[in-house]
ROZAMI-923169 format. One record per residue (C-alpha): residue number from 0; x, y, z. Coordinates in steps of 0.25 Angstrom, whole numbers, padded with zeros to 4 digits, always signed. Last residue first. Layout:
N
{pos: NUM	u: X	v: Y	w: Z} .
...
***
This chain:
280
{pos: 279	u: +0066	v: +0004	w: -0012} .
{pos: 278	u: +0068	v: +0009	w: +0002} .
{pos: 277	u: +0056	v: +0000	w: +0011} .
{pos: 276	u: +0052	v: +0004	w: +0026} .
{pos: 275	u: +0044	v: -0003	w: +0035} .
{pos: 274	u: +0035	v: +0005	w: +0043} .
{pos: 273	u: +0023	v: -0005	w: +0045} .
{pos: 272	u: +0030	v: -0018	w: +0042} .
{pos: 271	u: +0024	v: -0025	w: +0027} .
{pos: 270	u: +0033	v: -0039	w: +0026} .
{pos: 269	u: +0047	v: -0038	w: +0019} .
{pos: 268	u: +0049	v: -0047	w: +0007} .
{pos: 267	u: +0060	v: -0047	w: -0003} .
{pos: 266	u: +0058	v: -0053	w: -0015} .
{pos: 265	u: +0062	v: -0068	w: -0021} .
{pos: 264	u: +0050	v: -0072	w: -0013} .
{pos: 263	u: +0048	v: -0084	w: -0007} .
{pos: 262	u: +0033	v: -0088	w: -0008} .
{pos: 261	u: +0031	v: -0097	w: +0003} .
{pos: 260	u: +0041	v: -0093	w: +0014} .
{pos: 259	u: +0036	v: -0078	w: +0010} .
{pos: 258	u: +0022	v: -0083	w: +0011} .
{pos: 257	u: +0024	v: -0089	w: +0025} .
{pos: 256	u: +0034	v: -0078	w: +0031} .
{pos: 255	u: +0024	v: -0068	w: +0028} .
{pos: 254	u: +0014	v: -0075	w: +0035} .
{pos: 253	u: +0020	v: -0078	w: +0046} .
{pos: 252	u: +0026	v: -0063	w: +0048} .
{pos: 251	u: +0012	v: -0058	w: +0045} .
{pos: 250	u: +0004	v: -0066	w: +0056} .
{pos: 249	u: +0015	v: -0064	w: +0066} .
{pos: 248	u: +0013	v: -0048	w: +0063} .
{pos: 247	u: -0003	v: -0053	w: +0068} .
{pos: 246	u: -0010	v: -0053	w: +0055} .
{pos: 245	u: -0026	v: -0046	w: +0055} .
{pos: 244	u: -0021	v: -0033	w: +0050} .
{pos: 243	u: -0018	v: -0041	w: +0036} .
{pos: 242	u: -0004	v: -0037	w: +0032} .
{pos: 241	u: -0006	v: -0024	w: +0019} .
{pos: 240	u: +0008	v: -0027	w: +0015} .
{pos: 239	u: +0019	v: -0038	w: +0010} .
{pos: 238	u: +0031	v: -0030	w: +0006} .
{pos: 237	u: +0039	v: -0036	w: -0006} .
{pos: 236	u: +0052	v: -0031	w: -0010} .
{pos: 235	u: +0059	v: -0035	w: -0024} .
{pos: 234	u: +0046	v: -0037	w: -0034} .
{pos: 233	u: +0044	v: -0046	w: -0044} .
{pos: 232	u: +0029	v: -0043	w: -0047} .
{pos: 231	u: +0024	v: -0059	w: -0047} .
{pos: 230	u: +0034	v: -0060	w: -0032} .
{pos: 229	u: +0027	v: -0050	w: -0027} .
{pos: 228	u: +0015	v: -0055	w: -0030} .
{pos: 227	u: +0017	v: -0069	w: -0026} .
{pos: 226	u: +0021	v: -0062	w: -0011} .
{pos: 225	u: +0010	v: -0056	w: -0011} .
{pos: 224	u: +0003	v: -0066	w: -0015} .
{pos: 223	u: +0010	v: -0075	w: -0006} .
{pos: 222	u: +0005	v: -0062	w: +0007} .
{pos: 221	u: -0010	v: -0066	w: +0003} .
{pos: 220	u: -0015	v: -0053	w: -0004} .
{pos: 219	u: -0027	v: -0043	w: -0002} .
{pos: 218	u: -0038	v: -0039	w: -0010} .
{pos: 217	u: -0050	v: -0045	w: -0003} .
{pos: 216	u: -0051	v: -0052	w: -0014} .
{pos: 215	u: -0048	v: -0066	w: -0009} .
{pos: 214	u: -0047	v: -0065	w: +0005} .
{pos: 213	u: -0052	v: -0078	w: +0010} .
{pos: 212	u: -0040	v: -0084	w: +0001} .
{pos: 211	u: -0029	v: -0075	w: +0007} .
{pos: 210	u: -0029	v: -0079	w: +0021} .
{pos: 209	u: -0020	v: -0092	w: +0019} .
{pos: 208	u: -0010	v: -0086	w: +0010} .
{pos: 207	u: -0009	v: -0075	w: +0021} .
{pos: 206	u: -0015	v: -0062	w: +0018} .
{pos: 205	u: -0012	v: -0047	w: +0016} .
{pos: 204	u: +0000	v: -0046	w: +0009} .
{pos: 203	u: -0002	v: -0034	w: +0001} .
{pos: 202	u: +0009	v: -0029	w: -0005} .
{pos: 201	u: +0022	v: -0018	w: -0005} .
{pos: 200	u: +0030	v: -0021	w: -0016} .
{pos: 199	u: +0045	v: -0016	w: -0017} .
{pos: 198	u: +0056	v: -0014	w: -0029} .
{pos: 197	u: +0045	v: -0017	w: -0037} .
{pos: 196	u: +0046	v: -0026	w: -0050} .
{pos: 195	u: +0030	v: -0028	w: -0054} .
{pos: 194	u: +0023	v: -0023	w: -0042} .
{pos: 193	u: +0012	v: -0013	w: -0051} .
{pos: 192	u: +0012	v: -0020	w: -0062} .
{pos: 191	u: +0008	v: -0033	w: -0053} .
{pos: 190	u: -0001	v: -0025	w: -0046} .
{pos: 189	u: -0013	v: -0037	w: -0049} .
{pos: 188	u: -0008	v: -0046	w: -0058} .
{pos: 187	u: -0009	v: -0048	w: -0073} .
{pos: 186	u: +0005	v: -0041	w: -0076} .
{pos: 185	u: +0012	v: -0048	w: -0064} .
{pos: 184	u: +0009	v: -0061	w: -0072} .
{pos: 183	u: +0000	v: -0071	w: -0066} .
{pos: 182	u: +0006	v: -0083	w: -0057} .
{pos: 181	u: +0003	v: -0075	w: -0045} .
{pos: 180	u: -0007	v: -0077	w: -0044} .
{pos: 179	u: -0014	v: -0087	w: -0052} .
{pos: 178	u: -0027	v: -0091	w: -0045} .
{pos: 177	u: -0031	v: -0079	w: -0048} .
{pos: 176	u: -0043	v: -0067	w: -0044} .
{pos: 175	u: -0034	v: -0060	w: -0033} .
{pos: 174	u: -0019	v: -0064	w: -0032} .
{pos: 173	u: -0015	v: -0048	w: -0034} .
{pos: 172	u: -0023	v: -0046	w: -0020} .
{pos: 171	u: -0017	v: -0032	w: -0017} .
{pos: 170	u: -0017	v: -0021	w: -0006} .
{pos: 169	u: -0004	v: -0015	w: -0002} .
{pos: 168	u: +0001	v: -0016	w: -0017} .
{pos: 167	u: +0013	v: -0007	w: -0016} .
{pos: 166	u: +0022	v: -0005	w: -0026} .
{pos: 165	u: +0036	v: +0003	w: -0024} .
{pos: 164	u: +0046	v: +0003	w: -0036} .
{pos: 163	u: +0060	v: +0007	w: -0036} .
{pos: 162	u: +0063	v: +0013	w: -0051} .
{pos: 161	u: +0076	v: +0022	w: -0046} .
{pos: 160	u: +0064	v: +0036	w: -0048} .
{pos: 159	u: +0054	v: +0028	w: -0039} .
{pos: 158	u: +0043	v: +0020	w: -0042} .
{pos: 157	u: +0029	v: +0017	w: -0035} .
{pos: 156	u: +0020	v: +0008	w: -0039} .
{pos: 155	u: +0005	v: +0007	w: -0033} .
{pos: 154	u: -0005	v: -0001	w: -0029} .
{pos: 153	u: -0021	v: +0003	w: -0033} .
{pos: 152	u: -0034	v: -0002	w: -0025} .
{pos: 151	u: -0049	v: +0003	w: -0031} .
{pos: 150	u: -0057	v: -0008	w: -0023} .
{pos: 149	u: -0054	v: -0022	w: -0019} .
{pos: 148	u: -0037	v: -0025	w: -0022} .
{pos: 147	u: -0031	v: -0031	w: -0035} .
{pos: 146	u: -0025	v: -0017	w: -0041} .
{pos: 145	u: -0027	v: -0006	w: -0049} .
{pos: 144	u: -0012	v: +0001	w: -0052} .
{pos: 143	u: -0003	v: +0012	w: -0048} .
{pos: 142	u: +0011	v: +0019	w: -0052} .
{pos: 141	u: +0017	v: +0027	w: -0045} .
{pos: 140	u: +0031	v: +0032	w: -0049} .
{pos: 139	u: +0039	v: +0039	w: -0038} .
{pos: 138	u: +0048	v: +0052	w: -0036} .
{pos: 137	u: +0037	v: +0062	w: -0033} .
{pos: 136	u: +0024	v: +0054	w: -0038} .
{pos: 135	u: +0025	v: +0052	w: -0052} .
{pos: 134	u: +0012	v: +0043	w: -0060} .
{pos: 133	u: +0010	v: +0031	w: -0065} .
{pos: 132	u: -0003	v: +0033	w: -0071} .
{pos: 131	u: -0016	v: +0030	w: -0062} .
{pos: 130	u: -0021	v: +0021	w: -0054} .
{pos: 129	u: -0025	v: +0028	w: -0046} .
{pos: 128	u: -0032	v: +0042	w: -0043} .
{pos: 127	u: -0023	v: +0055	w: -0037} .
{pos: 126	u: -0028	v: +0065	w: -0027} .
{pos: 125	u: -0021	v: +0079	w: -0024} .
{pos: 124	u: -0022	v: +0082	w: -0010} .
{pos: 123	u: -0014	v: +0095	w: -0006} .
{pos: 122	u: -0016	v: +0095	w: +0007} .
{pos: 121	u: -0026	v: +0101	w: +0019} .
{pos: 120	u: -0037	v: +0089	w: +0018} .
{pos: 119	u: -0050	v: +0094	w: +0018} .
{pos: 118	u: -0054	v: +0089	w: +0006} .
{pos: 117	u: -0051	v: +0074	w: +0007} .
{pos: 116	u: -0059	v: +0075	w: +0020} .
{pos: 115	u: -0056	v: +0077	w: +0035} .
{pos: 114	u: -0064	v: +0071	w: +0045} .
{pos: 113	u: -0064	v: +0054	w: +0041} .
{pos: 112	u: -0073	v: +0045	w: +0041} .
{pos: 111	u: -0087	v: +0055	w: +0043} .
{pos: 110	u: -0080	v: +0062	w: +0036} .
{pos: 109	u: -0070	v: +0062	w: +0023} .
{pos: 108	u: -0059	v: +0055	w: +0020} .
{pos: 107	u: -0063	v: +0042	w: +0019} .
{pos: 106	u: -0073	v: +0043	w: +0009} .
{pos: 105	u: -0065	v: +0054	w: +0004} .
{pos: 104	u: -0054	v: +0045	w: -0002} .
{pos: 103	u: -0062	v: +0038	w: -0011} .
{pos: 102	u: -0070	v: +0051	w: -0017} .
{pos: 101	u: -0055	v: +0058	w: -0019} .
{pos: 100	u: -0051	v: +0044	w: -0025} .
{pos: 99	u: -0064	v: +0045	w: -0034} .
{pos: 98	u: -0076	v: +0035	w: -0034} .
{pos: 97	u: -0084	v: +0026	w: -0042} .
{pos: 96	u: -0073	v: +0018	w: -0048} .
{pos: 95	u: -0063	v: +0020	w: -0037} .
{pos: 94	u: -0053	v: +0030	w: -0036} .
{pos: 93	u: -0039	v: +0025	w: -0032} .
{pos: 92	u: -0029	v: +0031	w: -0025} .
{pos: 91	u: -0016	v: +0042	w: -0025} .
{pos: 90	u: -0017	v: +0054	w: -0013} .
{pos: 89	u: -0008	v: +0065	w: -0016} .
{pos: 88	u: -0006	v: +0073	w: -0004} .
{pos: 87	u: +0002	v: +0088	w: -0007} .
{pos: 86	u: +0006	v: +0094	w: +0007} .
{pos: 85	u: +0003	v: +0108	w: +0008} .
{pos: 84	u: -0007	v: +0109	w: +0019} .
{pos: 83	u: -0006	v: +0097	w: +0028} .
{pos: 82	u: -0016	v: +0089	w: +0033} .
{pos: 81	u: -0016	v: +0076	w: +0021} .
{pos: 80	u: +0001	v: +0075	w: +0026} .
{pos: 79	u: -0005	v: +0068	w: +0039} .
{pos: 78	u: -0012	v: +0057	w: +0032} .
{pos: 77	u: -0023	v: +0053	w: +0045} .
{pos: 76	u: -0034	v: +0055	w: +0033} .
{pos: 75	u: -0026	v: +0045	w: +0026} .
{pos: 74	u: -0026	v: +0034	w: +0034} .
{pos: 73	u: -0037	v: +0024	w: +0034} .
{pos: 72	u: -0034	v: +0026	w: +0018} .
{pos: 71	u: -0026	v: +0012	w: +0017} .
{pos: 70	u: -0034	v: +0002	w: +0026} .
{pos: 69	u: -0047	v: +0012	w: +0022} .
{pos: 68	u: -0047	v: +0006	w: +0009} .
{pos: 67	u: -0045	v: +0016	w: -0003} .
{pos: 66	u: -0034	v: +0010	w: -0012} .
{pos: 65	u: -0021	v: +0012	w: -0015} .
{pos: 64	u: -0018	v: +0023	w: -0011} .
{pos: 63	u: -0006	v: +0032	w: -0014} .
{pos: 62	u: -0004	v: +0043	w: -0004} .
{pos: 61	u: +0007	v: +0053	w: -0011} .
{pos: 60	u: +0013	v: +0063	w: -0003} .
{pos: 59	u: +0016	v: +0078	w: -0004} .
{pos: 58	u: +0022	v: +0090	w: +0005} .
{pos: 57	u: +0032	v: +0082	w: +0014} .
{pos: 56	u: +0041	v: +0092	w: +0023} .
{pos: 55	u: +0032	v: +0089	w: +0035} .
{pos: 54	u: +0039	v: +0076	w: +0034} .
{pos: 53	u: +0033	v: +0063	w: +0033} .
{pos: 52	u: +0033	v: +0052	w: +0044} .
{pos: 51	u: +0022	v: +0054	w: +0051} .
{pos: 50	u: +0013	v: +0053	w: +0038} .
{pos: 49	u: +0019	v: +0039	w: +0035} .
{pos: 48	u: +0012	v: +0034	w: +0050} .
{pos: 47	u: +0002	v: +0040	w: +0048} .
{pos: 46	u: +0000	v: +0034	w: +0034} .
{pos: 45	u: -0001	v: +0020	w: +0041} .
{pos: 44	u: -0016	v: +0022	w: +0042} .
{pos: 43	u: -0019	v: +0019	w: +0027} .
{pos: 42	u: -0014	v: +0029	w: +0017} .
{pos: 41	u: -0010	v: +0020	w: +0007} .
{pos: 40	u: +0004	v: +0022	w: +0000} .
{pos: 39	u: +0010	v: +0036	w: +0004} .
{pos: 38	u: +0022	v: +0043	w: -0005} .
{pos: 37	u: +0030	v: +0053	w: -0003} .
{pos: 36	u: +0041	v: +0058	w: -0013} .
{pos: 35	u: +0054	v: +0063	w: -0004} .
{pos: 34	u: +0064	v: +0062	w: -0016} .
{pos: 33	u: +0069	v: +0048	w: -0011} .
{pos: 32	u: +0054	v: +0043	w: -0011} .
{pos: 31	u: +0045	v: +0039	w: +0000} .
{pos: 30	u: +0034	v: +0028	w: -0001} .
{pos: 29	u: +0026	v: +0027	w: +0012} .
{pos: 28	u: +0017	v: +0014	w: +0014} .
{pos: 27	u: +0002	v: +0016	w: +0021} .
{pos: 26	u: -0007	v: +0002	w: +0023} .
{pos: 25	u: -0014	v: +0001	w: +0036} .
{pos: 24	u: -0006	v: +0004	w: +0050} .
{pos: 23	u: -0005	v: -0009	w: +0057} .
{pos: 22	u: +0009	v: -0014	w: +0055} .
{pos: 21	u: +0018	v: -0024	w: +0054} .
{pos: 20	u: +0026	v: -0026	w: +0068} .
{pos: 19	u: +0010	v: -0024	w: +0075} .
{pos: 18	u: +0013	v: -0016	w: +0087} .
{pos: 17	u: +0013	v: -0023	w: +0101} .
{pos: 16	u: +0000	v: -0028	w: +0109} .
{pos: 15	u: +0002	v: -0043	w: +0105} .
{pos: 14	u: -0004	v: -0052	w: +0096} .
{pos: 13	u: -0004	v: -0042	w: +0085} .
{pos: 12	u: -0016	v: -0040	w: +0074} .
{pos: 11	u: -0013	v: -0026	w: +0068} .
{pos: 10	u: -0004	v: -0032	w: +0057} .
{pos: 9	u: -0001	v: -0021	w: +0045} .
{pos: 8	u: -0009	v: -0015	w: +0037} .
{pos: 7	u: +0005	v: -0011	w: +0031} .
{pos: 6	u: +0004	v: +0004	w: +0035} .
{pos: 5	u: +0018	v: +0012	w: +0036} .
{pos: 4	u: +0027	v: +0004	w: +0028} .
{pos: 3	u: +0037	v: +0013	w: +0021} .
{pos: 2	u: +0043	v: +0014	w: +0008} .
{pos: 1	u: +0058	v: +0023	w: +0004} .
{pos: 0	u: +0059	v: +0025	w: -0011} .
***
């Protein structure tokens, strides 16, 4: 499967006037199998750039959400494929305990925030609520799970037919709640199922050691948790993701190479680049 960066949440605090090297669209990764499968992770604003990319010839795409925060919805209504007649849309997400995925989703869809509704939206639009079973998409296995983030917030696995695995856990505080971490087992923690073995984990590695304790539960990770987590799942690539807007690209490179230095990883480690490419 061929995955692409196009939204980390990247750096928009720069000290000078040129284009941040990591980013500033919010969270959106494209998934593409050999057999032509298309799959969207997050719909935040770097789904533009995805769309722009995608032939006329493509008549279905998945949008798999893992939650509902405006960081990773901001750009839905701005999906081109969603104006097309005859283009099938299948949008995957979580209900909450109050409220449908379709109610969710038209909060934001719908005016006064937005001018086109749910409803109005020439495709096929079929809506799917997770978790769920594993379940077939095209050429991939997706399975999804609850995990530790505020609000209804899933991450997901995705398989192809050789057995390379995808998960991406864009939002994640694993460590929340124990002074443990990560000495529990992967069973017991947060996405663990989910991770265990993957050819490539994309992660939340939102903070530096030292920001993490004043943002305990806010459902986000220090980039050594991380890097702990990945090491507790036994995975072969980690991509760190979801950079806080408010680091400088010098901000990021430090402390990457601070954790990294700490933790040395037996994994390869490639920081989160707004169109970085990935063939697993």
């Amino acid at each position: 499967m061929k995955v692409t960066l196009w939204g980390t949440r990247g750096s928009l605090a720069t000290p000078g006037p040129e284009m941040a090297r990591y980013g500033g669209n919010t969270s959106c990764v494209g998934v593409r199998g050999p057999e032509g499968t298309v799959l969207v992770l997050d719909a935040g604003t770097g789904i533009r750039r995805l769309a722009a990319t995608l032939d006329a010839s493509v008549r279905h795409i998945d949008i798999l959400l893992t939650h509902l925060h405006m960081d990773h919805i901001q750009g839905l209504g701005f999906f081109s494929p969603l104006y097309r007649a005859g283009v099938e849309v299948g949008i995957w997400g979580p209900a909450s305990s109050k409220l449908s995925l379709r109610d969710r989703l038209m909060r934001y869809l719908s005016p006064p925030l937005f001018p086109v509704s749910l409803r109005e939206l020439p495709c096929t639009l079929t809506l799917h609520e997770v978790p769920c079973d594993d379940v077939d998409i095209g050429e991939f296995r997706v399975s999804s799970a609850l995990v530790c983030h505020p609000g209804p917030t899933v991450g997901y696995r995705i398989a192809d037919a050789r057995g390379s695995v995808l998960t991406y856990l864009p939002d994640h505080e694993p460590a929340l709640g124990t002074s443990a971490f990560p000495s529990l087992s992967r069973a017991w923690t947060s996405g663990g199922s989910l991770a265990a073995g993957a050819d490539l984990l994309i992660h939340d590695g939102q903070y530096g050691a030292h920001e993490y304790p004043g943002h305990v539960g806010w459902g986000h990770s220090s980039l050594r948790q991380t890097l702990d987590f990945a090491t507790l799942s036994e995975v072969k690539h980690l991509v760190p993701f979801h950079h806080d807007p408010g680091h400088t690209d010098t901000d990021i490179d430090r402390l990457m190479e601070e954790a990294i230095g700490e933790a040395r990883p037996a994994y390869r480690v490639t920081p989160g680049v707004e169109g970085a490419t990935f063939e697993i």
